[in-house]
N, C-alpha and C positions, 0 to 999 in steps of 0.2 A: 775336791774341786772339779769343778766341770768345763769345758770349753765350749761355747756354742757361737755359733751366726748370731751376730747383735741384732733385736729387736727394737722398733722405736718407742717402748716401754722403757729402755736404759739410756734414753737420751739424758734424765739429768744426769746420772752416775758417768756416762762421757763426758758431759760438760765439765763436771768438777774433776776429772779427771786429766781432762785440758789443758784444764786453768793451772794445774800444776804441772805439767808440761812448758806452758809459757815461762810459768815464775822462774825457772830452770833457765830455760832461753834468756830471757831480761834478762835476770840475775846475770850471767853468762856472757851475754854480749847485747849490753843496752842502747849499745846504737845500732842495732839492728834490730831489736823484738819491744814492741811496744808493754804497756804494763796496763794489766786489767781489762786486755781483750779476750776474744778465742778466736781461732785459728775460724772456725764453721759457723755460719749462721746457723740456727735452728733449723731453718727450710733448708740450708745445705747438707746440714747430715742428715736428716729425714732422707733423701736424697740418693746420699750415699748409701745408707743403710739398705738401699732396696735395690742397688745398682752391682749384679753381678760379677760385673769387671773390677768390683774394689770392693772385693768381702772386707768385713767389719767381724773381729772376733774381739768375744768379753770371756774372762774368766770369772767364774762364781763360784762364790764362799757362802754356803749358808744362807743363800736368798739375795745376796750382793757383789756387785759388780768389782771385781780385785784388783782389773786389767783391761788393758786392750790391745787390741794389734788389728791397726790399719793398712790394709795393703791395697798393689793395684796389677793388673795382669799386664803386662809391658811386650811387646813384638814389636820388630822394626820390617815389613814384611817388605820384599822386590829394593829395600835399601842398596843404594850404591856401594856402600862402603863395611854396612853390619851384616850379620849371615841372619838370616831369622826365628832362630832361638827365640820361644818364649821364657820372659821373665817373672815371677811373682817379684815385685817391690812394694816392701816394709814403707810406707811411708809415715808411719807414727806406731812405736811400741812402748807404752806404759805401764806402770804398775804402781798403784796408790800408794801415796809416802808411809802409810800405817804399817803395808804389806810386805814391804821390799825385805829382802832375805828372806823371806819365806818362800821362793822357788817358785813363785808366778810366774815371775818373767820366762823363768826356763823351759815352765809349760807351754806358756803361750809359743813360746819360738821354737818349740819341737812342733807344737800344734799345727802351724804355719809352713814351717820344714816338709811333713807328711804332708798338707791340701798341696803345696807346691809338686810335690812329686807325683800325689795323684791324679792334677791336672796335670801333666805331660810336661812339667816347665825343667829347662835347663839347669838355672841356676835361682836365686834368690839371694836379694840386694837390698839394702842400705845405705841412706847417707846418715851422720852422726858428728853431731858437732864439736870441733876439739876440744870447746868449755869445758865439755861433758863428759869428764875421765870417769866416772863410775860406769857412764853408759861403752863409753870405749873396751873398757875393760870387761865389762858383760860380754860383749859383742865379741871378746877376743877369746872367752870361757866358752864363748858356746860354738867358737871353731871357725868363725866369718877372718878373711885376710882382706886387709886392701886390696880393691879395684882400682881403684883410683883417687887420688889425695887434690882434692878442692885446695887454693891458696891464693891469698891476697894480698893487698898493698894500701893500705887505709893512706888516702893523700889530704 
């Protein structure tokens, strides 16, 4: 397996990739994630894909895309309140339904782990939705504690 900077040759393989991201979310909490979208326009992750500050990594199998890990470089810089610590933030980690248990995920989050470090970043963060106990529980294998607990009051 290999890890590399996603190129806009793996736009479909992210798109379907996505799209099972969403079904997850729907399935998950369908009053809040719509059914049969994607998160990116086309022109938006072409976009991202070329935007430094939110590297885009694919894992490959044999010519195909297994994963992804969407991240973004976060500083709060002269903040009143946070110190300015840069962040790497995970904002989307997948790994095709075919692939799962097969140690993608773990690559890709050790992968992400090292660029984090080699850019000079503090720590590295996620949010993860509590539908989503398999992702919970990855996130808790691969060493990540609560930051902070998101919670609401459906009225």
């Amino acid at each position: 397996m290999m890890i590399r900077r996603a190129l806009p040759y793996d736009l479909e393989a992210i798109n379907k990739l996505l799209m099972q991201v969403l079904t997850v979310h729907h399935n998950g909490r369908p009053d809040l994630f719509k059914a049969g979208t994607k998160k990116y326009t086309d022109e938006e992750l072409l976009a991202i894909l070329c935007d430094d500050t939110r590297p885009v990594f694919v894992a490959e199998e044999n010519g195909e895309v297994a994963g992804y890990a969407f991240c973004i470089f976060q500083q709060h810089m002269n903040n009143n309140i946070l110190t300015d610590v840069k962040t790497l933030y995970i904002d989307d980690l997948c790994v095709d339904e075919t692939k799962r248990g097969t140690h993608v995920g773990s690559a890709l989050y050790r992968h992400v782990l090292a660029y984090a470090k080699e850019n000079g970043c503090y720590n590295l963060t996620l949010n993860v939705w509590a539908c989503n106990e398999s992702a919970l529980k990855f996130y808790e294998r691969m060493g990540l504690l609560p930051q902070k607990i998101g919670m609401e009051q459906i009225l």
